[in-house]
OpenMM code with the backbone's topology and positions (N, CA, C; nanometers):
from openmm import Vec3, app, unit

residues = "UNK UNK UNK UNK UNK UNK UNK UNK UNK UNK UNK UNK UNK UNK UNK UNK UNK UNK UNK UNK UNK UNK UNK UNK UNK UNK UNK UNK UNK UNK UNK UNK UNK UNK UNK UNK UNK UNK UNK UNK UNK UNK UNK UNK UNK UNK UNK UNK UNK UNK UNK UNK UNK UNK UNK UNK UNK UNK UNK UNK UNK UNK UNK UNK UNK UNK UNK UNK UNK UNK UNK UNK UNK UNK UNK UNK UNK UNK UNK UNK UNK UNK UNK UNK UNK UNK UNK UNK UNK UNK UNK UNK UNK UNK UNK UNK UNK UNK UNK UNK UNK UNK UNK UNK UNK UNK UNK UNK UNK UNK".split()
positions = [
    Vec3(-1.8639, 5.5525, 6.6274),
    Vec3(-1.8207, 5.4197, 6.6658),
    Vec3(-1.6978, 5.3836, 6.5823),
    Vec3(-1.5783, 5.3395, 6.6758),
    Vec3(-1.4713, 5.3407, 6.5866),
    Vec3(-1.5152, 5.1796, 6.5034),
    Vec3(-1.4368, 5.1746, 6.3810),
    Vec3(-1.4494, 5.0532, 6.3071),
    Vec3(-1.3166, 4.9319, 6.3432),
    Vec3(-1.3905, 4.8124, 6.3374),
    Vec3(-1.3135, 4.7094, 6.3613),
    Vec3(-1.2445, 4.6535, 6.2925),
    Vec3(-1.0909, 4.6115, 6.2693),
    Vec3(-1.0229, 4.5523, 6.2206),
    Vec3(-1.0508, 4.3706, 6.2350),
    Vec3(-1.1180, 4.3313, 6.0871),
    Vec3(-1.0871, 4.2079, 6.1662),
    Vec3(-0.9832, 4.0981, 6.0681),
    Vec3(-0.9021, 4.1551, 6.0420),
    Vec3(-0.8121, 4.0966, 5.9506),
    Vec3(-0.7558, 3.9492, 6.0779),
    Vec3(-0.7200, 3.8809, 5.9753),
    Vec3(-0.6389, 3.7365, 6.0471),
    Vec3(-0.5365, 3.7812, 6.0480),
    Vec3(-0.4782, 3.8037, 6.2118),
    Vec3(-0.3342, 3.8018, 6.2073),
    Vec3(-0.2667, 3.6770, 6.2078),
    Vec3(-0.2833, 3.5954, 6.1935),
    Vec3(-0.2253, 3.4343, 6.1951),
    Vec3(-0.0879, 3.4434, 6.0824),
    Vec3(-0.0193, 3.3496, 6.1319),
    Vec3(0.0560, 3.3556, 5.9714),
    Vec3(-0.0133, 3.2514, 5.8929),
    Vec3(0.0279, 3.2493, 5.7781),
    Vec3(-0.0313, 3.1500, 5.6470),
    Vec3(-0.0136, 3.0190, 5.6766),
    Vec3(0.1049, 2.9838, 5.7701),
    Vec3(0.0834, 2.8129, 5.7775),
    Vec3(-0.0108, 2.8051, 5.9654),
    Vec3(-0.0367, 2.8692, 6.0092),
    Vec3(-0.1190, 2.9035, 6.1313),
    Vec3(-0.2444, 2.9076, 6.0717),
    Vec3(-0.2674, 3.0016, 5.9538),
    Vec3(-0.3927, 2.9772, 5.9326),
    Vec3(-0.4463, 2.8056, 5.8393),
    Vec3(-0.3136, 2.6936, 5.7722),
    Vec3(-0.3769, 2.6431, 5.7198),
    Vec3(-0.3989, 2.5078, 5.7637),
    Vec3(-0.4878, 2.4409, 5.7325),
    Vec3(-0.5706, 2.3160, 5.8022),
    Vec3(-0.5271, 2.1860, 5.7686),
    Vec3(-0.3879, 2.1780, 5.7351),
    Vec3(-0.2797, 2.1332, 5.6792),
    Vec3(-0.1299, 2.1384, 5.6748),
    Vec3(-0.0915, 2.0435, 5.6789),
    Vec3(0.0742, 2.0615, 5.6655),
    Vec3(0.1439, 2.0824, 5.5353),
    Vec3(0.1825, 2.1558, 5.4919),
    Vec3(0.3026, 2.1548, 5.3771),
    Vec3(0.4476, 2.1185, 5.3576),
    Vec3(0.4885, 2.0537, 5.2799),
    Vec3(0.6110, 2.0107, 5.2750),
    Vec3(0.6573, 2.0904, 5.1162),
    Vec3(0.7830, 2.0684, 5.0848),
    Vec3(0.8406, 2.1787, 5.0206),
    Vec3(0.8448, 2.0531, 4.9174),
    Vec3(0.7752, 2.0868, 4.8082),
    Vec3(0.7872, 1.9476, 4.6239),
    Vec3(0.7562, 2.0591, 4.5659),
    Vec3(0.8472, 2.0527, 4.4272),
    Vec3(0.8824, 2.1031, 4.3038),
    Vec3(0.8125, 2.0418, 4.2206),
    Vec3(0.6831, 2.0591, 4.1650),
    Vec3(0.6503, 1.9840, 4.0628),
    Vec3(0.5636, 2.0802, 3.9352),
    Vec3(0.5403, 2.0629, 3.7857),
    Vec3(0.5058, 2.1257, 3.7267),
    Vec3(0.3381, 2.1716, 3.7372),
    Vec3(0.2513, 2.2311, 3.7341),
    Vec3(0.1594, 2.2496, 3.7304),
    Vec3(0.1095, 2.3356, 3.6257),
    Vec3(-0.0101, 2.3183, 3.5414),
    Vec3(-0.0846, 2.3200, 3.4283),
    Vec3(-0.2031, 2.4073, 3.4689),
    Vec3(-0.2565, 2.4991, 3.4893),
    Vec3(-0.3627, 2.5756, 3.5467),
    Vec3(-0.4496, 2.6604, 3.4752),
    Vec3(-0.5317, 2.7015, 3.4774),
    Vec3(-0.6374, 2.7811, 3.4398),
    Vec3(-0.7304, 2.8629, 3.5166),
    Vec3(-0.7256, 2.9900, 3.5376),
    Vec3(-0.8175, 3.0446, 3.6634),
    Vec3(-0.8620, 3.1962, 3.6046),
    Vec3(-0.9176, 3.2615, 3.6169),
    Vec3(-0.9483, 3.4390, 3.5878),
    Vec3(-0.9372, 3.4166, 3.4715),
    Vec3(-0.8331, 3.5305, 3.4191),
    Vec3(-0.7888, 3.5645, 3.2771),
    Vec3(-0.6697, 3.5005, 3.2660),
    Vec3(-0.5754, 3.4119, 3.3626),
    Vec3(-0.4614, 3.3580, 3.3596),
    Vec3(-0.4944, 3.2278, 3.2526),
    Vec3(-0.4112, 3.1619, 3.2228),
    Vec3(-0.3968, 2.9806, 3.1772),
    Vec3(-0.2186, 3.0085, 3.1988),
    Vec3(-0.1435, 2.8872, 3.2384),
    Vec3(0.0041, 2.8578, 3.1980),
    Vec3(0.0211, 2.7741, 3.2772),
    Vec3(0.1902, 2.7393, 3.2808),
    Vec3(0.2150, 2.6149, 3.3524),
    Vec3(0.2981, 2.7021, 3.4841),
    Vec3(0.2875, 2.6671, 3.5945),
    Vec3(0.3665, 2.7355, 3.7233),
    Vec3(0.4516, 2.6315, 3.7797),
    Vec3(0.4835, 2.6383, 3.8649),
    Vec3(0.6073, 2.5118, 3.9677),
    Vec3(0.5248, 2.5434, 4.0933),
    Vec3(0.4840, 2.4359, 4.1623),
    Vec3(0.4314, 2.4633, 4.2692),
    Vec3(0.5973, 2.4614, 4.3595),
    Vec3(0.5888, 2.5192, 4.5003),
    Vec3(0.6795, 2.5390, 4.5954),
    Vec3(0.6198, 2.4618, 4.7097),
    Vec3(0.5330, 2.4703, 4.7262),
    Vec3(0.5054, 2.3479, 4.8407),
    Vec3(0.3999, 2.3368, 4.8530),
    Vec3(0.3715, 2.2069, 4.8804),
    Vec3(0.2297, 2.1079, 4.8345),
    Vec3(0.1846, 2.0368, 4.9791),
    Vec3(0.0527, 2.0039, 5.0302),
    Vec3(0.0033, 1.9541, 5.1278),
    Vec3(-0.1128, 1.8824, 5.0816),
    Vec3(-0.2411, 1.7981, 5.1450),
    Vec3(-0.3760, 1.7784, 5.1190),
    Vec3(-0.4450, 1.8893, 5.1268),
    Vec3(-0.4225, 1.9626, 5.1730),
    Vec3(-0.5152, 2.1010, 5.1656),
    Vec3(-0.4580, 2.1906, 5.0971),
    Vec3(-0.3824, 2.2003, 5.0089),
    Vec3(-0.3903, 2.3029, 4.9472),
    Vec3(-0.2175, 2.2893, 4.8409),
    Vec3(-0.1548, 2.4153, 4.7734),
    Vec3(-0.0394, 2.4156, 4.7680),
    Vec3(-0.0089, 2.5984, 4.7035),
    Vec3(0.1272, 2.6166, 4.6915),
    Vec3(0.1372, 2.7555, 4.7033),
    Vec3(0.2427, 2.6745, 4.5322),
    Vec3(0.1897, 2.7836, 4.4193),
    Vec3(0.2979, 2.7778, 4.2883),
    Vec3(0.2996, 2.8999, 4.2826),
    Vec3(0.4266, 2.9147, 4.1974),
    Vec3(0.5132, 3.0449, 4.1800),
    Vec3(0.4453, 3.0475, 4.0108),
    Vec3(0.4209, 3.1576, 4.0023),
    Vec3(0.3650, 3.2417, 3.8732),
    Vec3(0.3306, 3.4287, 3.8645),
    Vec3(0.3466, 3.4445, 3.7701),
    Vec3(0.3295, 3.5871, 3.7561),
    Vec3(0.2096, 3.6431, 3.7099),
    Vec3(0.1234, 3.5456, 3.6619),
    Vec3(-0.0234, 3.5452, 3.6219),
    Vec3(-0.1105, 3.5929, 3.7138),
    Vec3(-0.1893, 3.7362, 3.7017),
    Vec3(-0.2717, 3.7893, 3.7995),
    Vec3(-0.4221, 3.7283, 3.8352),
    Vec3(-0.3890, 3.6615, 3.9545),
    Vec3(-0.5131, 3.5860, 4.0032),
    Vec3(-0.5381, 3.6515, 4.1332),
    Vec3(-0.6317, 3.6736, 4.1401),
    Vec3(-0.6762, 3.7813, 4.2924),
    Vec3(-0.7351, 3.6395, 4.3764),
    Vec3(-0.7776, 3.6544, 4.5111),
    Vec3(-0.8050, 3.6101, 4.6041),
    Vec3(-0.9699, 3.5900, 4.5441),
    Vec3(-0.9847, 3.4757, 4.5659),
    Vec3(-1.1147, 3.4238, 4.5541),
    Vec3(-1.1149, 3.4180, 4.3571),
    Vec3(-1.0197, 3.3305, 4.3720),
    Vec3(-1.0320, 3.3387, 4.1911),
    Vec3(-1.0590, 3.1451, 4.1901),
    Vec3(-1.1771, 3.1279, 4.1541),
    Vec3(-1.1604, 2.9743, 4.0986),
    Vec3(-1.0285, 2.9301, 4.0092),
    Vec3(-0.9552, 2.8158, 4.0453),
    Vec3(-0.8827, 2.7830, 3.9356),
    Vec3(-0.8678, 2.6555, 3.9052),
    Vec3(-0.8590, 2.5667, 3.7990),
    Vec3(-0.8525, 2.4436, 3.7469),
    Vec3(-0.6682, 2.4278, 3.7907),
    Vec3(-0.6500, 2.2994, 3.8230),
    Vec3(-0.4746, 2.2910, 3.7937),
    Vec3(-0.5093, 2.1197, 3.7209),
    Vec3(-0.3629, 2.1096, 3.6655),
    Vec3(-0.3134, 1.9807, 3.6454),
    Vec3(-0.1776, 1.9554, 3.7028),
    Vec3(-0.1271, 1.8584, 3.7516),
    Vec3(-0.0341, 1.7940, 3.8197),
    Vec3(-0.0218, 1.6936, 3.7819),
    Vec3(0.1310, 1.6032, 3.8170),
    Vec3(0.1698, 1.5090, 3.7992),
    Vec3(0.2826, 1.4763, 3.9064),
    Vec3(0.1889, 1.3308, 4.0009),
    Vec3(0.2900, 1.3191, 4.0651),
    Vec3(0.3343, 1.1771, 4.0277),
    Vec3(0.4586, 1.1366, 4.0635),
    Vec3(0.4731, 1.0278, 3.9980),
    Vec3(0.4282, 0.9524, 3.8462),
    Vec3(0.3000, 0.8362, 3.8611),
    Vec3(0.2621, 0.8409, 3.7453),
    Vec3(0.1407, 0.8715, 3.7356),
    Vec3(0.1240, 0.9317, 3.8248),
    Vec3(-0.0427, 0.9408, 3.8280),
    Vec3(-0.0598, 1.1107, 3.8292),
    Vec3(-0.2025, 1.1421, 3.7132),
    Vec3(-0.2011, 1.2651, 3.7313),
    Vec3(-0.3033, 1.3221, 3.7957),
    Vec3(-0.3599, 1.4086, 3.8652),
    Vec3(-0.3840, 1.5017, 3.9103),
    Vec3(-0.4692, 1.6289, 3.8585),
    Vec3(-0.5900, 1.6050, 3.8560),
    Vec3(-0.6780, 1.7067, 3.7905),
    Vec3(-0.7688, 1.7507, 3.9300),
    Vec3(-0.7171, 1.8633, 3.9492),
    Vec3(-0.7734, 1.9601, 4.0911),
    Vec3(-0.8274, 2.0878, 4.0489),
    Vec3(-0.9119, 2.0863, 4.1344),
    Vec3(-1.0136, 2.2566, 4.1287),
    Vec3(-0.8850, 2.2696, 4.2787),
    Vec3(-0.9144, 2.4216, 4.3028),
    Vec3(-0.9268, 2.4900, 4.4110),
    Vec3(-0.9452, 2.6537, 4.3890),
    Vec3(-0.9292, 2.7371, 4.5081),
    Vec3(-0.9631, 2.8615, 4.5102),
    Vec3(-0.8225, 2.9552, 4.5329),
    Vec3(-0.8085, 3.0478, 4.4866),
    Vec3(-0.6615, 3.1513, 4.5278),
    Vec3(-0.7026, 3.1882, 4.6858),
    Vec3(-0.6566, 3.1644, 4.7424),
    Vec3(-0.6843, 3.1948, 4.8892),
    Vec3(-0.5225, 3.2934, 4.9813),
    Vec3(-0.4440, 3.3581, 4.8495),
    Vec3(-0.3686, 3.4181, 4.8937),
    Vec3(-0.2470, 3.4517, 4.7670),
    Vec3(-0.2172, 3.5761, 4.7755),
    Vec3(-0.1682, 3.6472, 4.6301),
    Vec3(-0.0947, 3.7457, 4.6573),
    Vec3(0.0472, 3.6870, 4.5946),
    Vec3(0.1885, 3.7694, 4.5788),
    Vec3(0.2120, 3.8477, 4.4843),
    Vec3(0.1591, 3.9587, 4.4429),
    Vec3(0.1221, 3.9418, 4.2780),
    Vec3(0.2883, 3.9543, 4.1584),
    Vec3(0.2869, 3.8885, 4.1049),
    Vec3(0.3961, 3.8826, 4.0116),
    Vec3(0.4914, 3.8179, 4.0598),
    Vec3(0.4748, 3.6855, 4.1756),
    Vec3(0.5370, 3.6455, 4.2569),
    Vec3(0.4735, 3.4476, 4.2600),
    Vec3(0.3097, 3.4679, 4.3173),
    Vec3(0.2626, 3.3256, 4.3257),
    Vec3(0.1259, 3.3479, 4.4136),
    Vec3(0.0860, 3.2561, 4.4326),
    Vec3(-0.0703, 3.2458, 4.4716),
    Vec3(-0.0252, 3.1362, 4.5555),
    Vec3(-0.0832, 3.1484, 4.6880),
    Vec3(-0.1772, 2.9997, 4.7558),
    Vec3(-0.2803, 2.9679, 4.6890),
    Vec3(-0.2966, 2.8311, 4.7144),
    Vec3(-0.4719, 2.7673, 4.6420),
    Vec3(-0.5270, 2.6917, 4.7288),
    Vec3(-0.6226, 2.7204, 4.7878),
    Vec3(-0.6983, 2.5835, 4.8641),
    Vec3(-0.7750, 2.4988, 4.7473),
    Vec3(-0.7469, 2.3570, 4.7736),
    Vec3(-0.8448, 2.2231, 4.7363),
    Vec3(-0.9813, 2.2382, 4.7529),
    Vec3(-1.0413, 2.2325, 4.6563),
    Vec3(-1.1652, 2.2298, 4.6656),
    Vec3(-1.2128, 2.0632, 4.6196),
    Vec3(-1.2898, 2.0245, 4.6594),
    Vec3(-1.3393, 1.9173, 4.6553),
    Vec3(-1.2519, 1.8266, 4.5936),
    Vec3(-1.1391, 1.7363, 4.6542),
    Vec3(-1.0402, 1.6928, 4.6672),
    Vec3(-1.1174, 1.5241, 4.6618),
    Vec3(-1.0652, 1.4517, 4.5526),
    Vec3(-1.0811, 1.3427, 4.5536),
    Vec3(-1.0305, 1.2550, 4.6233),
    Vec3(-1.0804, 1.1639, 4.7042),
    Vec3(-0.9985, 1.1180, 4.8054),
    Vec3(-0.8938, 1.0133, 4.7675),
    Vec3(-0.9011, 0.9481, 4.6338),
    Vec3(-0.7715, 0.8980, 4.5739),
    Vec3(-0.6721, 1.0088, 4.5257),
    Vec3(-0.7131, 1.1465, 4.5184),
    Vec3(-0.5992, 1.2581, 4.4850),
    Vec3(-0.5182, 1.2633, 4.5936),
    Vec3(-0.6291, 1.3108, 4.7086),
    Vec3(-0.5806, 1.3003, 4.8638),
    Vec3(-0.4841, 1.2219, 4.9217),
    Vec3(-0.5255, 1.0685, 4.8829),
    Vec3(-0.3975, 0.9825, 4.8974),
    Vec3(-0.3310, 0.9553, 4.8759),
    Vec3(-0.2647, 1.0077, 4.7147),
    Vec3(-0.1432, 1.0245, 4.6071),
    Vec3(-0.0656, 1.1428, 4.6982),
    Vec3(-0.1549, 1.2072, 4.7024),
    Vec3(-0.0564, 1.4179, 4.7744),
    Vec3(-0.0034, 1.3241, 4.8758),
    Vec3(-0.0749, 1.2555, 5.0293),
    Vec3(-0.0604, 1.2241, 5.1167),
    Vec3(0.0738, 1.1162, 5.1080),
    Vec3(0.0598, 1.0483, 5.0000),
    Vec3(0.1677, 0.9311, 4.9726),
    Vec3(0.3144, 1.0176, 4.9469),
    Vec3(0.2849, 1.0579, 4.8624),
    Vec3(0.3925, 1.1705, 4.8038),
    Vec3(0.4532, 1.2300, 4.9347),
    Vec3(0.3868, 1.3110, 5.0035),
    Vec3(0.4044, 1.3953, 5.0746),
    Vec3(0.5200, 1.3331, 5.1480),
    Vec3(0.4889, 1.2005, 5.2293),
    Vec3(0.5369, 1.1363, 5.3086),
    Vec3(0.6479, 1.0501, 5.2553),
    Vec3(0.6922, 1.0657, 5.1394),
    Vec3(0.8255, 1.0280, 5.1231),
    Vec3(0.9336, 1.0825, 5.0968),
    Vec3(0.8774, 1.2001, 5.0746),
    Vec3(0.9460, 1.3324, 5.0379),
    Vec3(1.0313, 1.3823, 5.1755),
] * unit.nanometer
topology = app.Topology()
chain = topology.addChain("A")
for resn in residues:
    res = topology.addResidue(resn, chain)
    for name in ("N", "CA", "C"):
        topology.addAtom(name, app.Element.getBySymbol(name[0]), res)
């Protein structure tokens, strides 16, 4: 019996449950064996993609800190996609819904 491929061919913003817009902001993180600060490249409510060289594999819990405006930003999410020596996607994990509406505020003036 031949074996099935069942990889997602989607692309990455096809697969995500969210819109992204392109914000530069510092981020503070902790996940695997990584800790440092990265630049995220683009940020949504569901999720955001930062540039780092820190090896975090897919399905790596990670803590971040953010700052948008004046308000900061203490988020879990998961590596849900890995460039390695390049950057990680992260999905939001249990997303506070006043975080939600800071990203969302942000988002939309940007």
């Amino acid at each position: 019996m031949a074996e099935t491929d069942h990889t997602d061919a989607r692309s990455a913003s096809e697969r995500r449950g969210s819109d992204r817009k392109k914000l530069i902001v510092d981020v503070r993180f902790e996940g695997g064996d990584g800790t440092g600060i990265a630049n995220t490249r683009d940020i949504g409510s569901g999720g955001l993609y930062m540039t780092t060289t820190a090896p975090l594999d897919i399905g790596t819990p990670i803590f971040m800190t953010l700052t948008l405006g004046a308000r900061t930003l203490n988020v879990h999410g998961t590596v849900v996609y890995s460039d390695p020596g390049h950057g990680v996607g992260v999905r939001f994990r249990d997303l506070d819904p006043d975080d939600e509406a800071v990203l969302t505020g942000e988002l939309e003036t940007n």
